[in-house]
C-alpha positions as CSV (number, residue, x, y, z in Angstrom):
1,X,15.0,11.5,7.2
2,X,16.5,8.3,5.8
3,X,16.5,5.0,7.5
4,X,17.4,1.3,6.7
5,X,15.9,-2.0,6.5
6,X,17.6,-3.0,9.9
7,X,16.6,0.3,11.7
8,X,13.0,-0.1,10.7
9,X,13.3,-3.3,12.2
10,X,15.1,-2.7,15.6
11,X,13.8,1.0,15.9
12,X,10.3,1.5,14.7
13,X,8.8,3.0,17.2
14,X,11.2,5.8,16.9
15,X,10.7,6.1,13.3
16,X,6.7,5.9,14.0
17,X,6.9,9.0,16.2
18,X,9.1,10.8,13.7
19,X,6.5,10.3,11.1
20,X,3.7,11.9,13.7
21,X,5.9,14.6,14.1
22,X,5.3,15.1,10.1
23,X,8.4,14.2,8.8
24,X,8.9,11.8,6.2
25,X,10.9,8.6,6.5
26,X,12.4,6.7,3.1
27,X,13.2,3.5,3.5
28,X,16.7,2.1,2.5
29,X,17.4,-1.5,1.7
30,X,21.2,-1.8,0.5
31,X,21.7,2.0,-0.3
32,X,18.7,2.3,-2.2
33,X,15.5,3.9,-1.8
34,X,12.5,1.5,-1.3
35,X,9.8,3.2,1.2
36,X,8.6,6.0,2.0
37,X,6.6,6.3,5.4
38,X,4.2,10.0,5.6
39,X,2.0,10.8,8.0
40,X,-1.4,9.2,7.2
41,X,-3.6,12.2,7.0
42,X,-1.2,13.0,4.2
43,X,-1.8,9.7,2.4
44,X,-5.8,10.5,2.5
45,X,-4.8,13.6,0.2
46,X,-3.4,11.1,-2.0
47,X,-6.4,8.9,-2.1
48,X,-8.4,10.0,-4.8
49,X,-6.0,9.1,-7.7
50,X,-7.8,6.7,-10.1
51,X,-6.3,3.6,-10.7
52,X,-6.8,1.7,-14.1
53,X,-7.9,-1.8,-12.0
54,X,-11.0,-0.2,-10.0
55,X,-13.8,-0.8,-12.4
56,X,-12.1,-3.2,-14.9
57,X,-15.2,-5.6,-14.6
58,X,-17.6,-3.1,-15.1
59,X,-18.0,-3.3,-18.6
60,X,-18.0,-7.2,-18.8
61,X,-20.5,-8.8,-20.9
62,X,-19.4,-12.5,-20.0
63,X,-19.8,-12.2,-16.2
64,X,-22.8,-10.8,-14.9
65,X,-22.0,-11.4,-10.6
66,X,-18.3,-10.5,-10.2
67,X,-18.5,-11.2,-6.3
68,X,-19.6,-15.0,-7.2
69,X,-17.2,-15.3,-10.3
70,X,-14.2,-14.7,-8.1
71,X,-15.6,-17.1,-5.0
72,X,-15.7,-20.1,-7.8
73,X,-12.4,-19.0,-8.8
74,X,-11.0,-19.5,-5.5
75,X,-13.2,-22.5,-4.2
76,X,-11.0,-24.6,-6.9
77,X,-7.4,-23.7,-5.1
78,X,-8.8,-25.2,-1.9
């Protein structure tokens, strides 16, 4: 099923229980496809695709405490 911007706006409760039904719903914003909404138990199928970012600090010789690296990092923006 295909749906725009505006109905996903106005109408997504509709669209919520189309996707419990087990359809899938793409997303439209001016004529072109931007989402896709699938059922969730569908998505946890999809979960164990590795990404290239999980475990980028891992091998870091500089920065021992990741957790208190990125803290410092963002005490300075407030």
């Amino acid at each position: 099923m295909k749906a725009t911007a505006k109905d996903l706006r106005f109408h997504s409760k509709e669209l919520l229980s189309t996707v419990n039904r087990g359809e899938e719903v793409i997303i439209t914003y001016r004529g072109k496809p931007c989402a896709k909404l699938v059922p969730y138990d569908e998505f946890e199928k999809d979960k164990n695709i590795k990404s290239n970012l999980f475990g980028m600090w891992k091998d870091n010789d500089i920065i021992d405490d990741v957790d208190s690296y990125v803290r410092d990092i963002r005490k300075r923006r407030f």
